[in-house]
TIVO-228639 format. One record per residue: y, x, z negated of N, C-alpha, C, O in turn; residue number from 1; residue in one letter. Coordinates in nm, 3 decimals, decimal comma. Layout:
BEGIN
<rec n_y="Y" n_x="X" n_z="Z" ca_y="Y" ca_x="X" ca_z="Z" c_y="Y" c_x="X" c_z="Z" o_y="Y" o_x="X" o_z="Z" pos="NUM" code="A"/>
...
***
This chain:
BEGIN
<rec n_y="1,359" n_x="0,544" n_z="0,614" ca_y="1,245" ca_x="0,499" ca_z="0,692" c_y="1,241" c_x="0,346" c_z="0,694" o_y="1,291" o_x="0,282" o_z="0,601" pos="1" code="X"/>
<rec n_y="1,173" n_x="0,279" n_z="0,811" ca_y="1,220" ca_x="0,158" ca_z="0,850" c_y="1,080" c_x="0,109" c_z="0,741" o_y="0,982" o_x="0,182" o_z="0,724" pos="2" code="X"/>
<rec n_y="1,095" n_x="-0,007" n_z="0,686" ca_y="1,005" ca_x="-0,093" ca_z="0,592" c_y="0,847" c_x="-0,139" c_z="0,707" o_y="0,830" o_x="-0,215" o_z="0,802" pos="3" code="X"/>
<rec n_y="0,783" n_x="-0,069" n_z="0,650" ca_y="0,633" ca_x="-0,150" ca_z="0,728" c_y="0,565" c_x="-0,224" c_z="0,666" o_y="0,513" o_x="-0,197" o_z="0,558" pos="4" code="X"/>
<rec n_y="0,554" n_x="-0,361" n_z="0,744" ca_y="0,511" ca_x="-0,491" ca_z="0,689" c_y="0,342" c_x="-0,453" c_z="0,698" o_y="0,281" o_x="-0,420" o_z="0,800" pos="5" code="X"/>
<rec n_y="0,290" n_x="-0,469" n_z="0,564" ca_y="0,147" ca_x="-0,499" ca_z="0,529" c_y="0,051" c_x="-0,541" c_z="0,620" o_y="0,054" o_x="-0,664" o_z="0,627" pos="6" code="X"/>
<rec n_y="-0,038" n_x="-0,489" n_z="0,699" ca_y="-0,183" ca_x="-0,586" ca_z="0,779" c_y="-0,235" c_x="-0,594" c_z="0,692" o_y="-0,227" o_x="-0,563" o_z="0,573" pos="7" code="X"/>
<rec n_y="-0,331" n_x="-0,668" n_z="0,800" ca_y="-0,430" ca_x="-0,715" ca_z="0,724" c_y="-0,576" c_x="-0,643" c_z="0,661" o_y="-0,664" o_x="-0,703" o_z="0,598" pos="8" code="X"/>
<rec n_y="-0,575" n_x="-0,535" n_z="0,687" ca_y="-0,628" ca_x="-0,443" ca_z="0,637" c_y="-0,590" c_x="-0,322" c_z="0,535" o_y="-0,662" o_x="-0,237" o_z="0,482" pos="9" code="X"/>
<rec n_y="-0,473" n_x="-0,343" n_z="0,530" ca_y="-0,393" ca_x="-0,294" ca_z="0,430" c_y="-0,411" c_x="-0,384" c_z="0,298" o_y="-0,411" o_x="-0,331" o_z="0,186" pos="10" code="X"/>
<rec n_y="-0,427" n_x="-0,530" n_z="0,318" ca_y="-0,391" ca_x="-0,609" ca_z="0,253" c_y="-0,525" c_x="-0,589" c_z="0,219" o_y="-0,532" o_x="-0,524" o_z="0,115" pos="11" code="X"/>
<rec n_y="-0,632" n_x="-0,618" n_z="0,265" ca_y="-0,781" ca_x="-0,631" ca_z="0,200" c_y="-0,810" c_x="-0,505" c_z="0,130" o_y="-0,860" o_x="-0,527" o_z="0,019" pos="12" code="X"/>
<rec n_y="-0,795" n_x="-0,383" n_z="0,157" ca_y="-0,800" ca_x="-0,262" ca_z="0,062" c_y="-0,693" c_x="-0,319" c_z="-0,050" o_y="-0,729" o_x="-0,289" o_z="-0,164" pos="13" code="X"/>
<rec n_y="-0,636" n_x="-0,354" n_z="-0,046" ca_y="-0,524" ca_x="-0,356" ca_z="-0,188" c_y="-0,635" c_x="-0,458" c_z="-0,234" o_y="-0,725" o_x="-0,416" o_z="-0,305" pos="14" code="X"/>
<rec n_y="-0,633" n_x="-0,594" n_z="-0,196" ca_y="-0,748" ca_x="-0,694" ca_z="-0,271" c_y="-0,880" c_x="-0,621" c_z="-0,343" o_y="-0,916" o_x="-0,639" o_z="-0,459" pos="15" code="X"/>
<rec n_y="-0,941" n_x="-0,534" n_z="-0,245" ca_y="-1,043" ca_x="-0,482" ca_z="-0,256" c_y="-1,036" c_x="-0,383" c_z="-0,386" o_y="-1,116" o_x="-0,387" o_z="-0,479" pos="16" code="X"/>
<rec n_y="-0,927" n_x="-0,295" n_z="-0,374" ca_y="-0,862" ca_x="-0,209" ca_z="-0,477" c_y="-0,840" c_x="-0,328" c_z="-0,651" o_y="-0,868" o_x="-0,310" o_z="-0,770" pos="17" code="X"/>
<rec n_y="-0,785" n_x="-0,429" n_z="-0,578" ca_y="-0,765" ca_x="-0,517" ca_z="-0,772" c_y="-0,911" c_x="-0,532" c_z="-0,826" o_y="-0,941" o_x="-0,487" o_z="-0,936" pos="18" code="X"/>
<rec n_y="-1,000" n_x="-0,595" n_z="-0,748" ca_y="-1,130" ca_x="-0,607" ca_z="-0,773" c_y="-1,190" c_x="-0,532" c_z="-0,840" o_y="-1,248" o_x="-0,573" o_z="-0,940" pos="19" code="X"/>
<rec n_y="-1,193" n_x="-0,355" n_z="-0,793" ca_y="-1,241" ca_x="-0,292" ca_z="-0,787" c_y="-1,197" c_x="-0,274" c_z="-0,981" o_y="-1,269" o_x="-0,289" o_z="-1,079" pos="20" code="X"/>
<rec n_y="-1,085" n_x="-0,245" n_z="-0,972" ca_y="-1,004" ca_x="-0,221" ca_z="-1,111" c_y="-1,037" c_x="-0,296" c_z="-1,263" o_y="-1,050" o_x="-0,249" o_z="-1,376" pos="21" code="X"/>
<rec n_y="-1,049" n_x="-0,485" n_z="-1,188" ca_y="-1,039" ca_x="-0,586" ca_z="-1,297" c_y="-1,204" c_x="-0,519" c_z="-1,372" o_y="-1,241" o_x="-0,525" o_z="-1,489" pos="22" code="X"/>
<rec n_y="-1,286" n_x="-0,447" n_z="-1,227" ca_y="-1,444" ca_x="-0,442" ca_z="-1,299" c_y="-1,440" c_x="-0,314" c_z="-1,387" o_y="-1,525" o_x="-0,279" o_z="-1,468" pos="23" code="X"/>
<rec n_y="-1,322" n_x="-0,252" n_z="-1,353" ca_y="-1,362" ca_x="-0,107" ca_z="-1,403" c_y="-1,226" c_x="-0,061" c_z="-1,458" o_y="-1,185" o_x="0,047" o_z="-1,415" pos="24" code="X"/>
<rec n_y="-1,157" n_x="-0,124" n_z="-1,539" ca_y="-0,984" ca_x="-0,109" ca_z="-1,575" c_y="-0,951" c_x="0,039" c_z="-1,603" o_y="-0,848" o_x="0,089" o_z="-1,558" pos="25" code="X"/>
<rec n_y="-1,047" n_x="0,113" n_z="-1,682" ca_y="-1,004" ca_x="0,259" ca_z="-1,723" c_y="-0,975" c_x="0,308" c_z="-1,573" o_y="-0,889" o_x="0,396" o_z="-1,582" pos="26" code="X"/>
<rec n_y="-1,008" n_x="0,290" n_z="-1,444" ca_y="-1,006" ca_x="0,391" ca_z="-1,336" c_y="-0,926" c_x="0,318" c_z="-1,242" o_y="-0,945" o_x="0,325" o_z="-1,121" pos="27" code="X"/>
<rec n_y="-0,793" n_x="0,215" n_z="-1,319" ca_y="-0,696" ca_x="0,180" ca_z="-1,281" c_y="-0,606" c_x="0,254" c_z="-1,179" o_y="-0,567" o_x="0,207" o_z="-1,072" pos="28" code="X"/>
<rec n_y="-0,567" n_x="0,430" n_z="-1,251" ca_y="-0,503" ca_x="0,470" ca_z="-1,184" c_y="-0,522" c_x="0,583" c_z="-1,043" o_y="-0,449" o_x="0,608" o_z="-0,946" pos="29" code="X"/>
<rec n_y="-0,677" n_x="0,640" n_z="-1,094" ca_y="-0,763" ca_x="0,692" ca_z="-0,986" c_y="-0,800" c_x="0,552" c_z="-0,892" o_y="-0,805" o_x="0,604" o_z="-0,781" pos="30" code="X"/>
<rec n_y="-0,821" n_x="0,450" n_z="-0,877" ca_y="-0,795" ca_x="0,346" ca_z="-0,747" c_y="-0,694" c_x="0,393" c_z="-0,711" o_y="-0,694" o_x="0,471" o_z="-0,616" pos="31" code="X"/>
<rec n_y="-0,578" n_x="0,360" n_z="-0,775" ca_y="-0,449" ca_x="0,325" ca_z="-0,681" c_y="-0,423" c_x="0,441" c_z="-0,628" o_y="-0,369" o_x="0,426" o_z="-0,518" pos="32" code="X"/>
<rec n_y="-0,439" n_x="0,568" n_z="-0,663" ca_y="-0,420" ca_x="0,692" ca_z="-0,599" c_y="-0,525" c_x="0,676" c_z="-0,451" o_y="-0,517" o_x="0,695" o_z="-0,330" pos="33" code="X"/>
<rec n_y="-0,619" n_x="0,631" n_z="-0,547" ca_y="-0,712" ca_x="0,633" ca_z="-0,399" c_y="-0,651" c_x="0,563" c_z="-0,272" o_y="-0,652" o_x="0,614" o_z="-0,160" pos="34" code="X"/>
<rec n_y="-0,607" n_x="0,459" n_z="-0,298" ca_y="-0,558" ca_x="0,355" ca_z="-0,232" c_y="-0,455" c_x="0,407" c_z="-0,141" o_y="-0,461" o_x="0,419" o_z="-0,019" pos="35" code="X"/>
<rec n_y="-0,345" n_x="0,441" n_z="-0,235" ca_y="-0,222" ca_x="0,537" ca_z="-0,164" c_y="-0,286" c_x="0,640" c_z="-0,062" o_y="-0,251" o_x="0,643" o_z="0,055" pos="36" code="X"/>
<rec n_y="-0,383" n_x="0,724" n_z="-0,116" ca_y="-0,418" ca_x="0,820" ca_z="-0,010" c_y="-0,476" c_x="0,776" c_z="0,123" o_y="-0,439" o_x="0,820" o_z="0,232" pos="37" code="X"/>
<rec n_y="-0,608" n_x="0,650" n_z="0,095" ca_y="-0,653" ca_x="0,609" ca_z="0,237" c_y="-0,510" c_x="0,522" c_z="0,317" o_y="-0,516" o_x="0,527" o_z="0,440" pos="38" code="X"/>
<rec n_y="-0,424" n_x="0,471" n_z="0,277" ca_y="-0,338" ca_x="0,363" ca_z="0,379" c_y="-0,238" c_x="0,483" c_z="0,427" o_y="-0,192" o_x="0,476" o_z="0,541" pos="39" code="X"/>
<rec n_y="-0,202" n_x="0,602" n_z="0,333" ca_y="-0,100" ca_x="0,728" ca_z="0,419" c_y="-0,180" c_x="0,770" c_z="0,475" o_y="-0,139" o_x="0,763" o_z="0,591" pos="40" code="X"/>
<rec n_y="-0,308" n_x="0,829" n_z="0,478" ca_y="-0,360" ca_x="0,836" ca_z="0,606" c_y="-0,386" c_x="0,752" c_z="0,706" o_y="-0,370" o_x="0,800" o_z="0,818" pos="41" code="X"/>
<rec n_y="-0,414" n_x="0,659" n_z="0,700" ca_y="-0,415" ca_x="0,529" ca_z="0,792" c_y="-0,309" c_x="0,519" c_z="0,873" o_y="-0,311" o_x="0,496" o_z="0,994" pos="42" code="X"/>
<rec n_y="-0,217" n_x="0,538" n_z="0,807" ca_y="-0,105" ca_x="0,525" ca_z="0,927" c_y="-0,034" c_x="0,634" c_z="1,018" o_y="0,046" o_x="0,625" o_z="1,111" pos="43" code="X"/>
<rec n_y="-0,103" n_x="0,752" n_z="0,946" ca_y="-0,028" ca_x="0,875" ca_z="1,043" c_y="-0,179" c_x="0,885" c_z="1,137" o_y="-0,169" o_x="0,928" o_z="1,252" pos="44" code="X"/>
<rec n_y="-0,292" n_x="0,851" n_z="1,092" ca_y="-0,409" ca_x="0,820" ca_z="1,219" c_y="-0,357" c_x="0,730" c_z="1,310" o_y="-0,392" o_x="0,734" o_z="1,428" pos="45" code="X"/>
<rec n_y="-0,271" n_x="0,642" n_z="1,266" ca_y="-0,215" ca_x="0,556" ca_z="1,427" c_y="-0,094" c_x="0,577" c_z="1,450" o_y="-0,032" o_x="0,481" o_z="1,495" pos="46" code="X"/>
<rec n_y="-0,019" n_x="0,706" n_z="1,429" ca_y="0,098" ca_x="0,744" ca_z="1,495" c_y="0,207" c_x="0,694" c_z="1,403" o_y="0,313" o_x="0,665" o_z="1,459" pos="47" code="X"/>
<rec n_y="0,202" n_x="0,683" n_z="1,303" ca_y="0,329" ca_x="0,666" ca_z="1,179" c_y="0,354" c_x="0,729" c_z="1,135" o_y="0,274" o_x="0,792" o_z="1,066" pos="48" code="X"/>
<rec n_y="0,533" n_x="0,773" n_z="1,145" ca_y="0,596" ca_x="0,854" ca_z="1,068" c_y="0,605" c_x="0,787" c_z="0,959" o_y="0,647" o_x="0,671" o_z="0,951" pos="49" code="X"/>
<rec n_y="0,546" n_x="0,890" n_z="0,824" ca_y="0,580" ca_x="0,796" ca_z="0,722" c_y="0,639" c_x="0,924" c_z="0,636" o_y="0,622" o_x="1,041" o_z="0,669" pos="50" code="X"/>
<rec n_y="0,718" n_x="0,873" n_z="0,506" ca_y="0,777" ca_x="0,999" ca_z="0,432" c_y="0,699" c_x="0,971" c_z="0,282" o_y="0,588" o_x="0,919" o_z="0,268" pos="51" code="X"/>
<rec n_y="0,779" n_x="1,014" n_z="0,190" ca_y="0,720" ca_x="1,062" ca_z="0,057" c_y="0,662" c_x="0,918" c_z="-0,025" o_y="0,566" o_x="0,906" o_z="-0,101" pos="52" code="X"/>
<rec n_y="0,763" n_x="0,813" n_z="0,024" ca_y="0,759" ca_x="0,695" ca_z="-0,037" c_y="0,654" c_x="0,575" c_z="0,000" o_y="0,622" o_x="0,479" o_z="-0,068" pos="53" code="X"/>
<rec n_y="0,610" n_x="0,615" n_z="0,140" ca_y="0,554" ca_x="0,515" ca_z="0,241" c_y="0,432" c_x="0,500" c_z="0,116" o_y="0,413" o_x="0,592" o_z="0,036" pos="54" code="X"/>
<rec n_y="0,350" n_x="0,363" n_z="0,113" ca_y="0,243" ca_x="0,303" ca_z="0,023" c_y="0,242" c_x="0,431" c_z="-0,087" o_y="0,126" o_x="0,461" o_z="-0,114" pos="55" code="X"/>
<rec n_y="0,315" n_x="0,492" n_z="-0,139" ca_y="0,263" ca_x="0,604" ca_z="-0,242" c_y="0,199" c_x="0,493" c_z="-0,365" o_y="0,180" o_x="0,372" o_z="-0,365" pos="56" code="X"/>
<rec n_y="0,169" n_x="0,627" n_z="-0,492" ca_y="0,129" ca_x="0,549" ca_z="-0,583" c_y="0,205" c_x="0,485" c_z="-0,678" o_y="0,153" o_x="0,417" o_z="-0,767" pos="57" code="X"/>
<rec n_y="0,333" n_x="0,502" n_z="-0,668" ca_y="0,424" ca_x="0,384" ca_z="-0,771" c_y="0,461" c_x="0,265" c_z="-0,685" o_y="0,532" o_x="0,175" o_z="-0,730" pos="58" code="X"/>
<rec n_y="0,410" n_x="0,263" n_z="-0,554" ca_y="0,436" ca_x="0,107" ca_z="-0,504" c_y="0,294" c_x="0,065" c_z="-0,489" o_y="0,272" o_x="-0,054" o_z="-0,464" pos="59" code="X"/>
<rec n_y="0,186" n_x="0,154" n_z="-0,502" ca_y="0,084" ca_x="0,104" ca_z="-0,530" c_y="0,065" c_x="-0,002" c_z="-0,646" o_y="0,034" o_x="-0,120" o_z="-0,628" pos="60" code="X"/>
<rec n_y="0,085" n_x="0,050" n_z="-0,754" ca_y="0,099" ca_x="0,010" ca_z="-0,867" c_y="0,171" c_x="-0,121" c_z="-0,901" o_y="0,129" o_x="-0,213" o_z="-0,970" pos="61" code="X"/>
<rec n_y="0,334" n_x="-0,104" n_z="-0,810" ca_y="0,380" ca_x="-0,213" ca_z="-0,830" c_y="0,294" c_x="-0,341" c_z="-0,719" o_y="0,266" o_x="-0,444" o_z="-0,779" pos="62" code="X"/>
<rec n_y="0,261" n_x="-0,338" n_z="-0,591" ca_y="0,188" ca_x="-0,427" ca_z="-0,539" c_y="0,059" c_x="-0,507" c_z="-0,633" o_y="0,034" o_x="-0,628" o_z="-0,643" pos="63" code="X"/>
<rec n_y="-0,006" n_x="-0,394" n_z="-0,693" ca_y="-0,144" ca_x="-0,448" ca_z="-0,772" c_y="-0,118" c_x="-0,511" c_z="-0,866" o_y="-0,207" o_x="-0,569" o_z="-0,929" pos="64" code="X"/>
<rec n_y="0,061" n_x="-0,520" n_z="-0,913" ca_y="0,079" ca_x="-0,619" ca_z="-1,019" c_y="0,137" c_x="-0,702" c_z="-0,986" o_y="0,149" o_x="-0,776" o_z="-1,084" pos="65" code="X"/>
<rec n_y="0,202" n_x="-0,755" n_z="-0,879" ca_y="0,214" ca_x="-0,868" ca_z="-0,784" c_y="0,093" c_x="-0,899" c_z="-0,753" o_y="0,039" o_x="-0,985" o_z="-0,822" pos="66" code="X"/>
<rec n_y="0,032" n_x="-0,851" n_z="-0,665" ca_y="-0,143" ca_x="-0,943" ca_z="-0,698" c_y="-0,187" c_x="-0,964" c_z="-0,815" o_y="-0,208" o_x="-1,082" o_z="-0,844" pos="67" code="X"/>
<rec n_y="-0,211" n_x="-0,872" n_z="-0,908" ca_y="-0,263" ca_x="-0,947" ca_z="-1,034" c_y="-0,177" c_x="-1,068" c_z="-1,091" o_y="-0,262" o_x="-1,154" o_z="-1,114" pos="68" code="X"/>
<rec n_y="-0,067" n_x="-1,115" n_z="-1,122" ca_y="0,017" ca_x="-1,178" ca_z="-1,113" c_y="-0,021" c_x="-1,331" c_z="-1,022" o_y="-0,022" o_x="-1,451" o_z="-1,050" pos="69" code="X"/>
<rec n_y="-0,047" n_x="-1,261" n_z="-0,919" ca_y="-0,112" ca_x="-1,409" ca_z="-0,814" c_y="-0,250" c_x="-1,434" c_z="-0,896" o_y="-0,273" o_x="-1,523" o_z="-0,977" pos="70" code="X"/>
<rec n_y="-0,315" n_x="-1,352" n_z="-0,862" ca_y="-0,490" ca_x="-1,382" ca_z="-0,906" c_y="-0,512" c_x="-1,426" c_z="-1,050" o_y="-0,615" o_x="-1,473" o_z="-1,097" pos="71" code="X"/>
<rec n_y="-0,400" n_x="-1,402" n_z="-1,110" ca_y="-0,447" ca_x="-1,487" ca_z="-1,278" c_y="-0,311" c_x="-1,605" c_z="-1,275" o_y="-0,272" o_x="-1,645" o_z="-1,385" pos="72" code="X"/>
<rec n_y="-0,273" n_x="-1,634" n_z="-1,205" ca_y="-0,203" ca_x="-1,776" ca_z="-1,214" c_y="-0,082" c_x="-1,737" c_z="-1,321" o_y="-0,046" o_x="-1,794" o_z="-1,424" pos="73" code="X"/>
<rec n_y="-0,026" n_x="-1,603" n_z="-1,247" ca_y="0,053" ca_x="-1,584" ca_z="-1,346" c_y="0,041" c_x="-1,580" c_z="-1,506" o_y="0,137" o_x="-1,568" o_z="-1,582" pos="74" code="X"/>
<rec n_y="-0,038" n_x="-1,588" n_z="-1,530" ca_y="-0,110" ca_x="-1,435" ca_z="-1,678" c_y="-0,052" c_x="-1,368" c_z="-1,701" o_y="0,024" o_x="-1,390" o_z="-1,795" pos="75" code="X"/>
<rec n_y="-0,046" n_x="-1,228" n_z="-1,623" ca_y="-0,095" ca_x="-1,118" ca_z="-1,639" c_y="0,037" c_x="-1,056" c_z="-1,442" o_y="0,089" o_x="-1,120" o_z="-1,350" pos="76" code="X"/>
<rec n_y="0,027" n_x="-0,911" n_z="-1,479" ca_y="0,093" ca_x="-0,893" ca_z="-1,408" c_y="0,281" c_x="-0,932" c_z="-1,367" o_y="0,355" o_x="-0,993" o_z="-1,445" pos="77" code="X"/>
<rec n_y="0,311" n_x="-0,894" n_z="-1,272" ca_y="0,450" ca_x="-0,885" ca_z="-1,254" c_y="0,487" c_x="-1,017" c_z="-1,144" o_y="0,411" o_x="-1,032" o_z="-1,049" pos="78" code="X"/>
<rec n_y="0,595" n_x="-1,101" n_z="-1,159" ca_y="0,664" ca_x="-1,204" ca_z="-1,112" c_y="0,711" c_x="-1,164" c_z="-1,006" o_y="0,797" o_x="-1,077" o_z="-1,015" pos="79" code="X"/>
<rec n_y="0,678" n_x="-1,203" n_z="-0,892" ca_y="0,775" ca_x="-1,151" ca_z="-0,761" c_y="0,716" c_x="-1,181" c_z="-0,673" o_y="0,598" o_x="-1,215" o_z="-0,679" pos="80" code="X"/>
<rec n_y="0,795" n_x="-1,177" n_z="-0,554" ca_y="0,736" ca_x="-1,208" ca_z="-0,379" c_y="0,608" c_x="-1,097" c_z="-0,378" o_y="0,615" o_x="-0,984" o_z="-0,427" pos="81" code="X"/>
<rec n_y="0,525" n_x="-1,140" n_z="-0,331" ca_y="0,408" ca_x="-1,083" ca_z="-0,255" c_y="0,433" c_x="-1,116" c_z="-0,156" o_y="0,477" o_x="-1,229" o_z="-0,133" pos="82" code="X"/>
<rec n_y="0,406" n_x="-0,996" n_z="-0,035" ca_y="0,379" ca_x="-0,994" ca_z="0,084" c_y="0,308" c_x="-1,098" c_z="0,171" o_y="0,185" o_x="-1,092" o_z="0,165" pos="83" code="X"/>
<rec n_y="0,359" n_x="-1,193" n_z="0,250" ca_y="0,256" ca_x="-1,281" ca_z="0,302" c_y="0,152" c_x="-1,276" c_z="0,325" o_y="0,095" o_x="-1,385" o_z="0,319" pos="84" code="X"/>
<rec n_y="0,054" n_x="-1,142" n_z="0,369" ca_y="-0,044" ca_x="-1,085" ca_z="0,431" c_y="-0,109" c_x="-1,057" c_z="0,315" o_y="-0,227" o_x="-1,027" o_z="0,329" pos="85" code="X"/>
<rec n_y="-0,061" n_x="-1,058" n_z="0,189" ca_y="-0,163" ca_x="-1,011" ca_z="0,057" c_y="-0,145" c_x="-1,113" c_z="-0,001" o_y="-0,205" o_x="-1,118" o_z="-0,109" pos="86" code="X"/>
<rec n_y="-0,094" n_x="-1,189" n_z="0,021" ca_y="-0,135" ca_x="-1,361" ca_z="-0,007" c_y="-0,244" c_x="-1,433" c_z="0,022" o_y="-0,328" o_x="-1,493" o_z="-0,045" pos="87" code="X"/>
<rec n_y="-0,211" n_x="-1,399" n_z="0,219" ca_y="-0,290" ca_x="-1,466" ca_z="0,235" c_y="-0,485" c_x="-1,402" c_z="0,236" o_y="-0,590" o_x="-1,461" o_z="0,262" pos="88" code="X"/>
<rec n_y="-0,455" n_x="-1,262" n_z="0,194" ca_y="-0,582" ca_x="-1,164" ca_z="0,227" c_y="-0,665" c_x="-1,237" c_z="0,055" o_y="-0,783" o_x="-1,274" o_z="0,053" pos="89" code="X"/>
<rec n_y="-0,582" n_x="-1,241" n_z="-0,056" ca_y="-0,617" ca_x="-1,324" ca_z="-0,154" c_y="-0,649" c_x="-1,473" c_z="-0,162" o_y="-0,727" o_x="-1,530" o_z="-0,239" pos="90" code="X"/>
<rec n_y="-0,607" n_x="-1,500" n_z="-0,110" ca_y="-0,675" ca_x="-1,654" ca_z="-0,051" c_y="-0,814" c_x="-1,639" c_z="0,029" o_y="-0,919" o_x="-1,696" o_z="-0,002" pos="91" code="X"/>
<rec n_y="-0,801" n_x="-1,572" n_z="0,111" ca_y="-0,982" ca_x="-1,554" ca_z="0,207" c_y="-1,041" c_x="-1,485" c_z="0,112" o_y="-1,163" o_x="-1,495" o_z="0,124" pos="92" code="X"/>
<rec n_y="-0,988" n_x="-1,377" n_z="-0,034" ca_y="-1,114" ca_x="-1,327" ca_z="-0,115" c_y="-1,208" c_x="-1,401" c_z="-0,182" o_y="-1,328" o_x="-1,398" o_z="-0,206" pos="93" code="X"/>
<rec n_y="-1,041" n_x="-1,521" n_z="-0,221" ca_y="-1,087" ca_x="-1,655" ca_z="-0,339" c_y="-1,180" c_x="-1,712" c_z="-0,247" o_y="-1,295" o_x="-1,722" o_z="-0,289" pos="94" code="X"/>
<rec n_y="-1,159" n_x="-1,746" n_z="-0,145" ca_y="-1,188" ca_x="-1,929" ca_z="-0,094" c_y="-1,322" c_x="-1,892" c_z="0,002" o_y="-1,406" o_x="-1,977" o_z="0,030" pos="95" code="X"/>
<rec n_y="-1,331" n_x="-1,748" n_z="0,050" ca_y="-1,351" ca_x="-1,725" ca_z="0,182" c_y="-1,459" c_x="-1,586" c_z="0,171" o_y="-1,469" o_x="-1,508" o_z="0,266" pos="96" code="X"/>
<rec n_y="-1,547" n_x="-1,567" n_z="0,027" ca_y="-1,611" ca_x="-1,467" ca_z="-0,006" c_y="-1,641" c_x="-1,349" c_z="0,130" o_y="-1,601" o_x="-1,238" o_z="0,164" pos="97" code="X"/>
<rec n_y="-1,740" n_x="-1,460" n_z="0,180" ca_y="-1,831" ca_x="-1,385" ca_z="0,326" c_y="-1,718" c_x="-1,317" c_z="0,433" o_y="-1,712" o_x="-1,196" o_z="0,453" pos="98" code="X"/>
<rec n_y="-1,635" n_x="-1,410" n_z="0,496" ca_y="-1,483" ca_x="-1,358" ca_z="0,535" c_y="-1,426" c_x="-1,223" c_z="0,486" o_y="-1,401" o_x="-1,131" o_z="0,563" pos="99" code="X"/>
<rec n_y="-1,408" n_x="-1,220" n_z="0,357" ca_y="-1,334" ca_x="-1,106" ca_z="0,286" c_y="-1,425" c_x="-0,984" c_z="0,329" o_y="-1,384" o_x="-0,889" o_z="0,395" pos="100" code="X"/>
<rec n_y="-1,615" n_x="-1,005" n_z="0,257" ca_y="-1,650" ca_x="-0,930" ca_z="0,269" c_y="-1,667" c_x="-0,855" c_z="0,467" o_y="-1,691" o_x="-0,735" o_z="0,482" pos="101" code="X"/>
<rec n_y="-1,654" n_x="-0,935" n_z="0,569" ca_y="-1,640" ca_x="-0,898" ca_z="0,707" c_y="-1,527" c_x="-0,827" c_z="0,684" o_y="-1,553" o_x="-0,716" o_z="0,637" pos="102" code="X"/>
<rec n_y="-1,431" n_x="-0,845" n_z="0,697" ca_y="-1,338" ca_x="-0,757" ca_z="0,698" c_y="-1,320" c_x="-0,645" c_z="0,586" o_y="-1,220" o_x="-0,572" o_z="0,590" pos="103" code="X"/>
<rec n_y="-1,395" n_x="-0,635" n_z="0,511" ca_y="-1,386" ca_x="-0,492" ca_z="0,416" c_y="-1,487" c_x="-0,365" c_z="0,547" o_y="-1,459" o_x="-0,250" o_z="0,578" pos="104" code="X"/>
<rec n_y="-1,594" n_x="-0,449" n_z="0,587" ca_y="-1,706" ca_x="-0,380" ca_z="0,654" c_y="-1,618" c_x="-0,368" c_z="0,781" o_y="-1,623" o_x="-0,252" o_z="0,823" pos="105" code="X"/>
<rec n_y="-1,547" n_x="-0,440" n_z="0,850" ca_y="-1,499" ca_x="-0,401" ca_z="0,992" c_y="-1,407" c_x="-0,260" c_z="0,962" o_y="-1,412" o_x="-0,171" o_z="1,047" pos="106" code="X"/>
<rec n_y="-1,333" n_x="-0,242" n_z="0,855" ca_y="-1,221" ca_x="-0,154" ca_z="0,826" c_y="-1,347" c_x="-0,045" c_z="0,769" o_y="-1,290" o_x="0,064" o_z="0,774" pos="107" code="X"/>
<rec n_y="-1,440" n_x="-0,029" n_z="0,735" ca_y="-1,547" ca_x="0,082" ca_z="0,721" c_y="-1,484" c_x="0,119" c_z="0,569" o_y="-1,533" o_x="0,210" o_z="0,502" pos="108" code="X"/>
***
């Protein structure tokens, strides 16, 4: 299956998803399941073939530790490219509160 690059609403549920986690760490792995389940549905609602692997929950997992990784200045979390789009969706959470929160509410 061909690689699908991250929106930006993909990207703010994943932001939205670390947040959610840093407040509530025990329900680390019920997020990311969650997470996995709303974006595979998300994309076969707009006509994506996706297979077993598409956002599941072990690339869940690995994404949220590339963001965590970004969001603690390298702390914490895993060393590696992040996605431009969850870069930059972490930058409008940091810098851009009211922003972030519009786009959590536009994506419902």
């Amino acid at each position: 299956m061909k690689r699908v690059i991250w929106d930006e609403e993909e990207a703010a549920l994943l932001v939205d998803t670390y947040r959610r986690i840093e407040a509530t760490p025990s329900q680390k792995n019920e997020l990311l399941h969650q997470l996995s389940d709303v974006l595979r549905k998300r994309a076969i609602s707009k006509g994506l073939e996706i297979d077993e692997r598409f956002r599941n929950f072990n690339g869940m997992k690995f994404q949220y530790e590339l963001l965590r990784y970004l969001m603690t200045d390298g702390e914490q979390g895993l060393s590696g490219n992040v996605a431009k789009t969850i870069a930059e969706m972490a930058e409008i959470y940091r810098s851009e509160p009211e922003k972030f929160e519009n786009i959590l509410h536009r994506i419902g």
